[in-house]
Backbone as CSV, one residue per row, in Angstrom:
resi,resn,N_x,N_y,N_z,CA_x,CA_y,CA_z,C_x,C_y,C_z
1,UNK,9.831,-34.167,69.342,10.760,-33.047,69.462,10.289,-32.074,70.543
2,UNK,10.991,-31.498,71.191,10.893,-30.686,72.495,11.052,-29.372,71.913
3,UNK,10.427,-28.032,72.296,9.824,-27.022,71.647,10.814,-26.097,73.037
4,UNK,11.931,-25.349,73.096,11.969,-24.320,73.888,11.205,-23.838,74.044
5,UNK,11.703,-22.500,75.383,10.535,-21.534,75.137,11.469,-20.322,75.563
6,UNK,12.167,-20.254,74.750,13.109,-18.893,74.441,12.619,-18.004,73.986
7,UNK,12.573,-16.650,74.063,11.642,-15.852,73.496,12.876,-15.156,72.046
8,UNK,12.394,-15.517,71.151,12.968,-15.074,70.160,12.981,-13.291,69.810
9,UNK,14.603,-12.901,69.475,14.354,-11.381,69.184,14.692,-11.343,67.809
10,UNK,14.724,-10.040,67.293,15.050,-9.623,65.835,16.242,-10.451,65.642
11,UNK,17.424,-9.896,66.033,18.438,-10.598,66.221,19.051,-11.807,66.035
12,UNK,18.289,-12.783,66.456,18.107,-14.306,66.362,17.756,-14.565,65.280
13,UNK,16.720,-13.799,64.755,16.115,-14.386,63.533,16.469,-14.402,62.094
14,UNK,17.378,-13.033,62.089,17.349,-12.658,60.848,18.332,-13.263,59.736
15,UNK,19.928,-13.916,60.670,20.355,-14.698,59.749,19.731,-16.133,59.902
16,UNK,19.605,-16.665,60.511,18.866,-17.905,59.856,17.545,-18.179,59.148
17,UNK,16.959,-16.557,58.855,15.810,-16.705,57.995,16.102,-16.393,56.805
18,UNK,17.883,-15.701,56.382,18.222,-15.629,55.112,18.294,-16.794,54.618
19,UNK,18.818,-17.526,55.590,19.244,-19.487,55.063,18.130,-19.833,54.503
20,UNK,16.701,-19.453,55.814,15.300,-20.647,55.169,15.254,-19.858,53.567
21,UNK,15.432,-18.753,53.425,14.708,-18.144,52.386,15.642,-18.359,50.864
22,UNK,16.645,-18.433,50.977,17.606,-18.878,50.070,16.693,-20.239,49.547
23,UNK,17.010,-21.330,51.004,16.386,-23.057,50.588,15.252,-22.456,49.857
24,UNK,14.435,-21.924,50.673,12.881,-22.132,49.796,12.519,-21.577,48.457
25,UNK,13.257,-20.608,48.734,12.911,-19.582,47.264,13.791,-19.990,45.966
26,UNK,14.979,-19.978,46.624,16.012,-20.606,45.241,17.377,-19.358,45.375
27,UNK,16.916,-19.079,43.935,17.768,-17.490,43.675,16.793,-16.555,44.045
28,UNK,17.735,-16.095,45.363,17.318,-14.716,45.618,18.547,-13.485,46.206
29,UNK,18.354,-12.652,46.037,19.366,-11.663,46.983,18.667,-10.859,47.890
30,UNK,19.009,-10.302,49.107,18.125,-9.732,50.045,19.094,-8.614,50.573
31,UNK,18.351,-7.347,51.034,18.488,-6.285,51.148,17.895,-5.891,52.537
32,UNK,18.943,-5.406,53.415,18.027,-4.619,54.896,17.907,-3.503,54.828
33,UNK,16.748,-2.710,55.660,16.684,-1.930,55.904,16.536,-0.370,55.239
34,UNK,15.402,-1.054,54.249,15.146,-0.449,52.789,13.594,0.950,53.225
35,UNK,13.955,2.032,53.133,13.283,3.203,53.132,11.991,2.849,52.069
36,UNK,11.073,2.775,53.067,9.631,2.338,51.881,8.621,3.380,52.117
37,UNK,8.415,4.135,51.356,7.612,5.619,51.603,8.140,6.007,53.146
38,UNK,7.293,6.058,54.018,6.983,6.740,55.210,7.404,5.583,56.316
39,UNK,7.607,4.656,56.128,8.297,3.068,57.111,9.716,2.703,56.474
40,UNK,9.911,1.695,56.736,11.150,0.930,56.549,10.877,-0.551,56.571
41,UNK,11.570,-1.107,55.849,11.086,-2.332,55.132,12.446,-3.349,56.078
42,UNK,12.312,-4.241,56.847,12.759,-4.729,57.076,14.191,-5.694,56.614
43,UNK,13.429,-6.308,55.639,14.077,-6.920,54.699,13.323,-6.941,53.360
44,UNK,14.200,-6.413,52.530,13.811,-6.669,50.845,13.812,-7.270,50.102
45,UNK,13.553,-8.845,49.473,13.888,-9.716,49.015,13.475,-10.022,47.291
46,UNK,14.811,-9.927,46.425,14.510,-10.055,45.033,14.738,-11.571,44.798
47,UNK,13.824,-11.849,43.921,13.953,-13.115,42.904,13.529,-12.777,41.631
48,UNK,13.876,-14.013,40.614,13.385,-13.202,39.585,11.841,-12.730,38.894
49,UNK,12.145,-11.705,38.773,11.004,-10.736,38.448,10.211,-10.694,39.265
50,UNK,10.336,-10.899,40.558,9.437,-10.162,41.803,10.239,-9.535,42.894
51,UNK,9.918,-8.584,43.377,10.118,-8.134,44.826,9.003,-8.265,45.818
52,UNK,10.056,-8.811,47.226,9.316,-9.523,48.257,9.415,-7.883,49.632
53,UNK,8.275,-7.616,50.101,8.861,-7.030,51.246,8.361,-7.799,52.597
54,UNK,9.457,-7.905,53.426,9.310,-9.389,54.754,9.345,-7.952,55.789
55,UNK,8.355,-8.082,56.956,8.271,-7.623,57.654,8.542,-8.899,59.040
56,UNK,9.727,-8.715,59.612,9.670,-9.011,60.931,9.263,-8.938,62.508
57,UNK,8.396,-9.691,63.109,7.392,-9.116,64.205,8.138,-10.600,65.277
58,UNK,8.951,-10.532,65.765,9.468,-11.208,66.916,9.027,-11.199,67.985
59,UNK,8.972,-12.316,68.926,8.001,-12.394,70.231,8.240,-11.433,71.155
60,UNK,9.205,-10.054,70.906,9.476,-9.047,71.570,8.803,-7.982,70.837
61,UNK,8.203,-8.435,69.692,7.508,-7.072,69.043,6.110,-6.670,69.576
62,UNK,5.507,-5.699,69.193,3.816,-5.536,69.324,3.609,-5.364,67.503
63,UNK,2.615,-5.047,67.346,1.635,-4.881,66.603,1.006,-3.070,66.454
64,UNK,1.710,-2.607,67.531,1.412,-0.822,66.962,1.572,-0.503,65.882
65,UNK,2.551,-0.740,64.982,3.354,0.151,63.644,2.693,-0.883,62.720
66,UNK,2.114,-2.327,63.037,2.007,-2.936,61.862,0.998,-2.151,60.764
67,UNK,-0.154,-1.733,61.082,-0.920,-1.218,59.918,-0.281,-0.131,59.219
68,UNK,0.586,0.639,59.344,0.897,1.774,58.756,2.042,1.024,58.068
69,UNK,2.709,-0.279,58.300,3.425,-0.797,57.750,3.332,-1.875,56.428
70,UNK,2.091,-2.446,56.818,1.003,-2.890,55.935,0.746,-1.956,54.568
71,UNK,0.317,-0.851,55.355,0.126,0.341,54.011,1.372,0.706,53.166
72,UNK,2.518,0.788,53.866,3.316,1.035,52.759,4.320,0.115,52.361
73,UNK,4.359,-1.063,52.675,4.711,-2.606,51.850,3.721,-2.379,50.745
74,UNK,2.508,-2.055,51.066,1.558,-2.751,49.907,1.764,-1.871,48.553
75,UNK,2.397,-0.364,48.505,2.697,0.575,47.633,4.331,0.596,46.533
76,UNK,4.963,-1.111,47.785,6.434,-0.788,46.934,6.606,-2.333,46.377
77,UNK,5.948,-3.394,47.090,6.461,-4.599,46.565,5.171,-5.909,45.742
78,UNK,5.676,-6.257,44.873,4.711,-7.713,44.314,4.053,-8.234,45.707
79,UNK,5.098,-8.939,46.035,4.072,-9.588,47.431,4.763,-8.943,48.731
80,UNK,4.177,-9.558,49.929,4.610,-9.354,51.651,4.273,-10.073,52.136
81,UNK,5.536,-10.222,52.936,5.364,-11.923,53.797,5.794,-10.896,55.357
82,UNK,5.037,-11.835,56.465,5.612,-10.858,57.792,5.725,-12.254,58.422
83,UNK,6.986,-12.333,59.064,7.962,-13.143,60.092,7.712,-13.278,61.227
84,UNK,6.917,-14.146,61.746,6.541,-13.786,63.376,7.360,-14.969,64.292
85,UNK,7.373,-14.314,65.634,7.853,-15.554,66.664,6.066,-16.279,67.217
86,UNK,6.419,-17.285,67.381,5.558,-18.380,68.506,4.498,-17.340,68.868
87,UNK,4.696,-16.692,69.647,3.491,-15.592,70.036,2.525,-15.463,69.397
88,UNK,2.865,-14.450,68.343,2.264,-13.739,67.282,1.492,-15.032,66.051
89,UNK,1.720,-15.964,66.154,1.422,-17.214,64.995,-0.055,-17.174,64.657
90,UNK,-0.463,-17.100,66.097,-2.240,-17.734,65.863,-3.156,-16.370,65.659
91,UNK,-2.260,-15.489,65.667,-3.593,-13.801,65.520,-2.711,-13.251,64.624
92,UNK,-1.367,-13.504,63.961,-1.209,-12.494,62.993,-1.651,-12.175,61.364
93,UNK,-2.601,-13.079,61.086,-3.415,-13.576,60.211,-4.464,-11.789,60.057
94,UNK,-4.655,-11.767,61.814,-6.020,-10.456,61.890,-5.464,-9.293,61.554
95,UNK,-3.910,-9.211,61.240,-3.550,-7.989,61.089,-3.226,-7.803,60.234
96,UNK,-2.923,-8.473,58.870,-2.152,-8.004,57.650,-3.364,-8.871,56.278
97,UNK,-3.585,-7.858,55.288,-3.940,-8.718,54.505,-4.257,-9.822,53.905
98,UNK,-5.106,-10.745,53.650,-5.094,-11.994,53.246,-4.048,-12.554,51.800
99,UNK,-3.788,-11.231,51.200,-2.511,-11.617,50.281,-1.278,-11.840,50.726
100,UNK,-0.920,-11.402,52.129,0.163,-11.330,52.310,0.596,-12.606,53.413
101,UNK,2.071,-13.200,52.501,2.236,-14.496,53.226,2.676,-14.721,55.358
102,UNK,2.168,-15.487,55.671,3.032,-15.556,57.061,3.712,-16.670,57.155
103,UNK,5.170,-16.424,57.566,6.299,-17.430,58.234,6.102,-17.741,59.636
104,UNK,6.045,-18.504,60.280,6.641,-18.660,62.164,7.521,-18.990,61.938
105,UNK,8.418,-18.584,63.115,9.572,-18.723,63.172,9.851,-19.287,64.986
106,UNK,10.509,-20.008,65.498,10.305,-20.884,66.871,11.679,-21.718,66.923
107,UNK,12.287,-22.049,68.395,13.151,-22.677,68.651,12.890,-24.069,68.911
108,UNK,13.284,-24.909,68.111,12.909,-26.308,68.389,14.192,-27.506,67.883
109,UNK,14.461,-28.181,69.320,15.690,-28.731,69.286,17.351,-27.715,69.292
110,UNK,16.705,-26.864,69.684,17.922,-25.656,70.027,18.466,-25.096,69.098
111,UNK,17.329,-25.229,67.420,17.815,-24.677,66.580,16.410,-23.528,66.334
112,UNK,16.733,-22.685,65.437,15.604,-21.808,64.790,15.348,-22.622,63.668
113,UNK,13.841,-22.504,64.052,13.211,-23.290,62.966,11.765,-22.355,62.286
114,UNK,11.543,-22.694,60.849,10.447,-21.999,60.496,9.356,-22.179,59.300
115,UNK,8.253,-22.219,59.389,7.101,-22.601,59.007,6.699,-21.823,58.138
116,UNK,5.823,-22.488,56.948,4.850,-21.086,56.560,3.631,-21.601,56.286
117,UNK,3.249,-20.666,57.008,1.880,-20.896,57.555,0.748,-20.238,55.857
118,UNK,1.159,-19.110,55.529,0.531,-19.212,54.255,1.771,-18.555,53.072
119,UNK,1.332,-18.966,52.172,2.167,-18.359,50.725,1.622,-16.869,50.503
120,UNK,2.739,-16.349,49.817,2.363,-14.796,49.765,1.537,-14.819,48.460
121,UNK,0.582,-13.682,48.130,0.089,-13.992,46.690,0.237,-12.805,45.931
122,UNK,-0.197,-12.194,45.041,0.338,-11.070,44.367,-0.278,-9.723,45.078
123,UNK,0.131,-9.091,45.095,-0.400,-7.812,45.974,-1.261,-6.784,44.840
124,UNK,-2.143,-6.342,45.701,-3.254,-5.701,44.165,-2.822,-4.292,44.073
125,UNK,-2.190,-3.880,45.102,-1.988,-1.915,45.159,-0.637,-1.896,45.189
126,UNK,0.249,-2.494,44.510,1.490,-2.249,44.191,1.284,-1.281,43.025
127,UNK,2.369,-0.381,43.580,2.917,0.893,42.474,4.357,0.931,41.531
128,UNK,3.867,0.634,40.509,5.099,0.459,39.346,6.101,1.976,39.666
129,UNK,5.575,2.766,39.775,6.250,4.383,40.254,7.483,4.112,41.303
130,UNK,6.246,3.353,42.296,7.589,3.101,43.588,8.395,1.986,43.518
131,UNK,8.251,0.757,42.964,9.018,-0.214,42.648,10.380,0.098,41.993
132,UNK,10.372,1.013,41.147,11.369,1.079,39.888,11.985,2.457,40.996
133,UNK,11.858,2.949,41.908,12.097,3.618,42.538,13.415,3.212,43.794
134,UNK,13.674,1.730,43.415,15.033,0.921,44.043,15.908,0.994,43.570
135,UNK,15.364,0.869,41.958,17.382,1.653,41.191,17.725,2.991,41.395
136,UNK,19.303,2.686,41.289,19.812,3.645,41.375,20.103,3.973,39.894
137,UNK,20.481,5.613,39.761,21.020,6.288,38.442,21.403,5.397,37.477
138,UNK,22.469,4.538,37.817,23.448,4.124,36.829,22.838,2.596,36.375
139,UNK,21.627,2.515,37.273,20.743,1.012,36.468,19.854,1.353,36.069
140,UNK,19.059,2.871,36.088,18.344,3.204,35.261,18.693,3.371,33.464
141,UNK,20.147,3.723,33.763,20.505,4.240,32.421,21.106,2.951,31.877
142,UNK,21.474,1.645,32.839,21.618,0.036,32.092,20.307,-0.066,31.190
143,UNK,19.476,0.251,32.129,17.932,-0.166,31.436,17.368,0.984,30.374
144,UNK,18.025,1.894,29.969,17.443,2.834,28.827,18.464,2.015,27.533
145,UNK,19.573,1.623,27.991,20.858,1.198,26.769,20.553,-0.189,26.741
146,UNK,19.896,-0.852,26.944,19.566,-2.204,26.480,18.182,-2.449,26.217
147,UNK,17.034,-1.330,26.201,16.248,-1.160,26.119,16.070,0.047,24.323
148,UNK,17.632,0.057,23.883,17.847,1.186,23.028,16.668,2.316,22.972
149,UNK,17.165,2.506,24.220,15.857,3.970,24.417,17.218,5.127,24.410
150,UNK,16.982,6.416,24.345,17.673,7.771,24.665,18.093,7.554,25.529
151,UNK,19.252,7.882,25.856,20.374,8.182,27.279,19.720,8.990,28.021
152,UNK,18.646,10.192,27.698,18.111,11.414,28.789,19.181,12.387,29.400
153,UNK,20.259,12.013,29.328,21.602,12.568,30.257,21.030,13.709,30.847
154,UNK,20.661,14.606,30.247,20.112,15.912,30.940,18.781,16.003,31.749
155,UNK,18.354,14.174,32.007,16.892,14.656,32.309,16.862,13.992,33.798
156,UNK,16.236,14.235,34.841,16.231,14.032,36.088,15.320,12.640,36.100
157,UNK,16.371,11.685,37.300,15.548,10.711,37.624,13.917,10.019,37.389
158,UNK,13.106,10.849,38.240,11.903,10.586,37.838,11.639,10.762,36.616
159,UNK,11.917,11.855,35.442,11.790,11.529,34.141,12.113,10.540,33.411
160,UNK,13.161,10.028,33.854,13.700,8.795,33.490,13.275,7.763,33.977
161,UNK,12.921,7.437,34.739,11.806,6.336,35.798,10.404,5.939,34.703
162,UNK,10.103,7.532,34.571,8.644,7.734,34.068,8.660,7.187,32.305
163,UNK,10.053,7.587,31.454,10.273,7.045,30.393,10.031,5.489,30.426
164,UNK,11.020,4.842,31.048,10.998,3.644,30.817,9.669,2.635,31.324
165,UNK,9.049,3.313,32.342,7.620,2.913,32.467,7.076,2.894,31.278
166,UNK,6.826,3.475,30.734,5.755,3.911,29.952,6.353,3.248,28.478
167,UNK,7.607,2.843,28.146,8.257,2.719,27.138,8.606,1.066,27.097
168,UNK,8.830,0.705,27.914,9.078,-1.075,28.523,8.137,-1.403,28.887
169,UNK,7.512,-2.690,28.026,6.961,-3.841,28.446,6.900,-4.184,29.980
170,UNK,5.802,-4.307,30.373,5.662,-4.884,31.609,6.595,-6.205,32.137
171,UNK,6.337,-7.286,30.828,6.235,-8.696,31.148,8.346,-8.471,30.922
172,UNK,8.651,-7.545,30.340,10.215,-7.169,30.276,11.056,-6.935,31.598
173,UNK,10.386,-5.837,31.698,11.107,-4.770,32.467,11.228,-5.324,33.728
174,UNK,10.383,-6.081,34.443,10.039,-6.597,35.648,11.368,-7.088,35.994
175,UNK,11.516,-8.049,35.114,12.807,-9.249,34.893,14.230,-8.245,35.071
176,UNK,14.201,-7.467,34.282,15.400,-6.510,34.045,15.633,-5.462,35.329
177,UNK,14.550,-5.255,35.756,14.295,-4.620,36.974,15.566,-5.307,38.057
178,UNK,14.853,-6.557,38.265,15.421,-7.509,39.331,16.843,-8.282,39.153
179,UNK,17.089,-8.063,37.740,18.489,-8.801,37.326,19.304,-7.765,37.559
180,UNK,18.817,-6.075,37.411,19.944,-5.370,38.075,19.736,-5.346,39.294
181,UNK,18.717,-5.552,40.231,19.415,-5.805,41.626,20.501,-6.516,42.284
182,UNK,19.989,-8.073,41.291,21.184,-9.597,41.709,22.395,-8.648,41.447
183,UNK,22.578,-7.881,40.389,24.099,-7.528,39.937,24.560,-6.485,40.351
184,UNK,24.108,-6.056,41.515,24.354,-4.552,42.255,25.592,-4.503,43.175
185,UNK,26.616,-3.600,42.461,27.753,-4.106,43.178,27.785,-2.310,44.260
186,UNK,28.191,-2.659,44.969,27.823,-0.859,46.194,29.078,-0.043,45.363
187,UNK,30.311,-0.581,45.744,31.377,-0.102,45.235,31.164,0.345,43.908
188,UNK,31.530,-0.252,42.751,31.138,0.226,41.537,29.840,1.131,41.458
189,UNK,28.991,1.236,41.958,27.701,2.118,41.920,27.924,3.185,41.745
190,UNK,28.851,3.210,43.833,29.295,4.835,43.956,30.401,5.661,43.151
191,UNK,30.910,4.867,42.323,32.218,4.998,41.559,31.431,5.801,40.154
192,UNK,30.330,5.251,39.595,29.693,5.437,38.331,28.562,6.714,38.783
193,UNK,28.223,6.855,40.350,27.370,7.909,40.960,27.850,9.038,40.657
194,UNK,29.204,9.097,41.063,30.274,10.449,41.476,30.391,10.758,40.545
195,UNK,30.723,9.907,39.261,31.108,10.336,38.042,29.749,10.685,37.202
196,UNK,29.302,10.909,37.289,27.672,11.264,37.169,27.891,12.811,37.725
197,UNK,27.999,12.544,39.008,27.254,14.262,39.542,28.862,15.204,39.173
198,UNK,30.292,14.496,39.004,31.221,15.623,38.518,30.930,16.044,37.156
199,UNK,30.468,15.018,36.104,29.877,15.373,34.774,28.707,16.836,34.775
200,UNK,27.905,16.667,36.129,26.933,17.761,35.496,27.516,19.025,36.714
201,UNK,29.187,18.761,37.365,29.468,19.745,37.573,28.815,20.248,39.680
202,UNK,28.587,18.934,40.316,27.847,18.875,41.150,29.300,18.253,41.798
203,UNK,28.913,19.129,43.185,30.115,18.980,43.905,30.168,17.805,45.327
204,UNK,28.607,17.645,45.762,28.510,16.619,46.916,28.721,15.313,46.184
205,UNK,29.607,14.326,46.858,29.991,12.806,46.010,29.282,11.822,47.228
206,UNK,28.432,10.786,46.516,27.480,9.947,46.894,28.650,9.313,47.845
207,UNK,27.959,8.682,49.152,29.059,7.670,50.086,28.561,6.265,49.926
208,UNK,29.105,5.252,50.026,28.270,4.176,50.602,26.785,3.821,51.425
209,UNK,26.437,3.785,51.317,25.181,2.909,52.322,25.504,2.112,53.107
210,UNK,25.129,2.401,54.481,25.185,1.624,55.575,24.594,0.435,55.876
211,UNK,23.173,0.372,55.069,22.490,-0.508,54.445,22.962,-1.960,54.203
212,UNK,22.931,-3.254,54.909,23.457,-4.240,54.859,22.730,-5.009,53.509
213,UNK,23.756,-6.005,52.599,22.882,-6.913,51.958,23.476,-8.607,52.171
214,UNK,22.617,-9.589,51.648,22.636,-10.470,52.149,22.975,-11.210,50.396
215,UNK,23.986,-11.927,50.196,24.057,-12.516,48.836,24.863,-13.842,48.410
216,UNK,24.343,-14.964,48.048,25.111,-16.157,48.226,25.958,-16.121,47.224
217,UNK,27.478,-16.317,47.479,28.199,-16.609,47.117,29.013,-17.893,45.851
């Protein structure tokens, strides 16, 4: 097989790495462009009972932002896998954790094609705080009513975050965590948001997210 030598950009990569990741993983749903502390998470990827954060580094990228990006993947997700082009294959090993998995990604036979070079493994400084910090309002309060915990109605987010931490099973919640992601509909969200903040009498109404997601049909 004959190996282009196209230089791969973000662009190129990102829908046909939803495809590899669907094949490989199974059931998953994926999320762009997800606010992770102080960075942005490229792509967010749920399966069940883990969250993946994929950092993409294309043969047009550098390596400046990776450590500070490193640091705050490692605070929101189970594992991290980072996506590289041809370039980046043989040294991106020196820059990211030994837990965290690497893909190549390369044009060969005029298709995108992609490798993994290692499996991701569980990440040791993941924060249960910031994880559960992806639902929104109205799947926090799925997870207090099937959890027959208190509604809280009057009590602010993080209190409610902090309840069900502390109140749900680990080996539970994880699962329940990620099954309300698969079932995250945008529309209905903002519909159950609004009606939320007119209840306590709050006049700004939540919009959509610009925020793309990726979900097989």
């Amino acid at each position: 097989m004959e190996t282009e030598s196209k230089v791969l950009k973000d662009k190129d990569i990102r829908e046909p790495l939803f495809s590899f990741l669907e094949e490989y993983f199974g059931k998953v749903r994926i999320f762009e462009e997800k606010i992770t502390g102080r960075a942005r998470a490229d792509v967010v990827m749920v399966t069940p009972g883990k969250l993946y954060g994929i950092e993409i580094k294309s043969d047009a990228d550098s390596y400046v932002r990776l450590k500070r990006q490193v640091e705050y993947y490692d605070k929101y997700y189970d594992r991290n896998v980072v996506v590289v082009g041809s370039t980046h294959a043989h040294h991106v090993s020196e820059h990211v954790p030994d837990y965290w998995g690497i893909i190549s990604v390369e044009i060969i036979d005029e298709k995108v094609d992609f490798y993994v070079i290692r499996e991701a493994a569980d990440n040791p400084n993941v924060l249960a705080e910031n994880k559960i910090k992806l639902l929104w309002r109205p799947e926090l309060n799925h997870l207090l009513e099937i959890n027959v915990l208190p509604a809280y109605k009057s009590m602010s987010k993080p209190f409610v975050q902090g309840r069900i931490l502390a109140l749900v099973p680990e080996d539970v919640l994880w699962n329940q965590v990620t099954d309300e992601l698969f079932e995250r509909d945008y529309e209905k969200m903002i519909e159950e948001i609004n009606a939320f903040r007119k209840s306590k009498g709050k006049r700004r109404r939540a919009k959509p997210r610009k925020s793309k997601y990726y979900k097989k049909k």
